[in-house]
N, C-alpha and C positions, 0 to 999 in steps of 0.2 A: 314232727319231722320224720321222712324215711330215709333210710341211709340203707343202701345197696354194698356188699362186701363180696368182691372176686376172690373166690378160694381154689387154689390149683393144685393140682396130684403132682407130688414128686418125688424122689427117692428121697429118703433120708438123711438130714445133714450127717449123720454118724457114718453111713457107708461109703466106702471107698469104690466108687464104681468102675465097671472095666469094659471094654469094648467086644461085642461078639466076635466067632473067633476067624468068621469072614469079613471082618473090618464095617460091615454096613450100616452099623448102630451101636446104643447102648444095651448093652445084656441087663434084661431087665429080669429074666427068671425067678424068681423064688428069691426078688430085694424087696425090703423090707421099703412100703411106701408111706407118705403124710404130707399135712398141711406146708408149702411154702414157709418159711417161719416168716417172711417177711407179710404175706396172708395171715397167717395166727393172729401177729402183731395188730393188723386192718381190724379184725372181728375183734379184741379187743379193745381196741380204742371205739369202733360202735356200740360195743356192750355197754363201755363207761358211760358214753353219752347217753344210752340208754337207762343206765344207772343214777343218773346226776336230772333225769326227768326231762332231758332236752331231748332225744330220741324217742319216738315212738314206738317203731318198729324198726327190726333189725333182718336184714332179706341176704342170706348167703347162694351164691351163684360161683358156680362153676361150670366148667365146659372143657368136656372129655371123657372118658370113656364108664363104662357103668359102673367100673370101680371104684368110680372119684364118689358115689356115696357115701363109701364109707367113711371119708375127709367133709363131705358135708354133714351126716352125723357128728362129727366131731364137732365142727361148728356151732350145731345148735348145740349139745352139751356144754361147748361155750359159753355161750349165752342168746346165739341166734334164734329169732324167731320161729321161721321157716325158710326153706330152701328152696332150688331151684337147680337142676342139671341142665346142660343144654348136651343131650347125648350124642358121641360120635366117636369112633374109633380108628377116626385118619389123623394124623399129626398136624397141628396145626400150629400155623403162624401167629405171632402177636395182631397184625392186621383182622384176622378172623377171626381171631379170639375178643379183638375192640369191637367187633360187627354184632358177633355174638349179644354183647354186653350190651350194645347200641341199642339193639331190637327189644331186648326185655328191660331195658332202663324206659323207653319208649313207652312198653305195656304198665308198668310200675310205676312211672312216673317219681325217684328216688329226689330228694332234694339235696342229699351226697352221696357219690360214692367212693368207696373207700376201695383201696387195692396194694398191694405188695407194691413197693418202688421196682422190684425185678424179680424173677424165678428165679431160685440157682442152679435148675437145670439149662437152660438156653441162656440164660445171665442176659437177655436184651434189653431188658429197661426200655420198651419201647409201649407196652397195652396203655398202661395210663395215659399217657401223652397221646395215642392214637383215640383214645375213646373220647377226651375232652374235645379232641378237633373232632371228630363227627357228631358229636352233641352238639358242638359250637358253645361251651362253656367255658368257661375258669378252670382256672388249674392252678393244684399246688404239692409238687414233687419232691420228694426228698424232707417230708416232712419231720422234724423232733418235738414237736409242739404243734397243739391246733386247740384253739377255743373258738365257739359259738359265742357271740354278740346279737342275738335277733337274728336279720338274715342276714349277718354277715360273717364269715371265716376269717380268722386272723392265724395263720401258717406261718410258723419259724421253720425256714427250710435249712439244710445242711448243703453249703455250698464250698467249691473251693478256698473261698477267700475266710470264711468264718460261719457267720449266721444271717441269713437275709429275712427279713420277715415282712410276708403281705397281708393284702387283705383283699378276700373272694367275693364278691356276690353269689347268690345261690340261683341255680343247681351248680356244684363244684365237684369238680374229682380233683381225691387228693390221693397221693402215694406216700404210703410209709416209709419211713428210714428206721435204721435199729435202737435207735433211743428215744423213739415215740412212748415205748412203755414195757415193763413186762409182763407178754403174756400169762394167764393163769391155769393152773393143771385143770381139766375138767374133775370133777367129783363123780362117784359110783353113782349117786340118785340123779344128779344129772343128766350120767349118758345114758341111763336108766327112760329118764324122761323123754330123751332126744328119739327115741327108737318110735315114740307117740306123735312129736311133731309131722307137719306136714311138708312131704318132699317134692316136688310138682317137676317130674321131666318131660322134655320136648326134644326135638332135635332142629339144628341150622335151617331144614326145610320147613318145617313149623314156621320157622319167623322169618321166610324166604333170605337166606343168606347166603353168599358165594363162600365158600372157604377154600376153593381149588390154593394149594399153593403156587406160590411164585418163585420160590428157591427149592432147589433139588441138593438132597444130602448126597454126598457124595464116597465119604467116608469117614470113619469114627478110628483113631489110635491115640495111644498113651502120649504124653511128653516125653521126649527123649532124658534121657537119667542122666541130673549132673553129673560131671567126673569128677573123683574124690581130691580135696586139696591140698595143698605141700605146703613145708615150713620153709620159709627161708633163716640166710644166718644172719644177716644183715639188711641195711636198707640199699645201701647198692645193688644186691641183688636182687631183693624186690622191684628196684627200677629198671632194671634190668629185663625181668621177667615182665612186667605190665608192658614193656616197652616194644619189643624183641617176640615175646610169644601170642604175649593177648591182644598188644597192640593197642592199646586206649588210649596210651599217651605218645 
């Protein structure tokens, strides 16, 4: 079995990011960047299968700019086999980003692939769900569970209501959720090793791909800052106040 792992470049959950200071973007200057954790999680749960002798190969892909290498080293010092960039340094939508995947799932022929449930840069939650429609596959999103049966996927997703669990035929994309597993730290001989692995980039035009966007950013600012809150003396006045200032009730 190959199993295909979308790894995306994005600041780091630790930093607090801020808006440049003509509103048109994220100031991205001198922030510290990495793996998606929700992508970490995907390359981990391949490696297992990879571990447990059902995986055969483990193929990390990303798409974006020449920096996202260094996120796919990371990867393979995860456990990934080898890699793949699809280079470009325009912003790109989830739809492009599915095309992307589409075209080298295509050349690969993966019989999963695996992906972050969502970025938490763009938070869309939309590449997964877009790449299993133009495969024309199965799908299984939101995943906290996933066991191999032969060729079939059995997916405990994370749903509103509690826990849904299916079952995929193969070839399948599935999306991580945060209690699929915990990632593991890479080790020094590992990323040691990772620097040996083979990294293979292309670009959109390589695998003829449109990626023009279709939404125009417009502008990037902060949330506006709650205003600080008061005691009341009583419950009368707090009904008072919900009632009369904030208005809810």
């Amino acid at each position: 079995m190959k199993i295909l792992v979308a790894v995306k470049r994005v600041v780091d959950y630790n930093v607090k990011v801020r808006p440049k200071s003509d509103g048109t973007d994220v100031d991205l200057a001198n922030v510290k960047m990495s793996i998606n954790p929700f992508c970490e999680i995907a390359v981990e749960e391949a490696v297992r299968l990879k571990e447990k002798g059902i995986a055969t190969e483990v193929i990390a892909v990303s798409v974006g700019p020449q920096q996202s290498q260094e996120q796919l080293r990371t990867a393979l010092a995860l456990g990934a086999d080898r890699a793949i960039l699809v280079n470009t340094d325009e912003t790109l939508e989830p739809l492009a980003i599915a095309k992307c995947l589409k075209a080298v799932c295509d050349a690969e022929s993966p019989e999963v692939m695996l992906l972050g449930k969502q970025a938490i840069d763009g938070d869309n939650n939309q590449t997964g769900q877009m790449l299993a429609a133009l495969l024309g596959c199965a799908q299984g999103t939101f995943a906290s569970e996933l066991t191999v049966e032969g060729d079939k996927l059995t997916v405990v997703r994370e749903v509103d209501g509690g826990l849904l669990t299916v079952a995929l035929s193969l070839p399948a994309v599935v999306t991580s959720d945060l209690r699929l597993n915990e990632p593991r730290y890479a080790s020094l001989p590992n990323i040691m090793k990772a620097k040996r692995k083979q990294l293979d980039v292309m670009t959109p035009a390589d695998l003829a791909v449109d990626i023009a966007p279709r939404v125009s950013l417009l502008g990037v600012e902060l949330p506006a800052q709650r205003q600080a809150g008061i005691k009341v003396d009583d419950v009368a006045m707090l009904v008072d106040k919900l009632k009369n200032e904030a208005k809810v009730i």
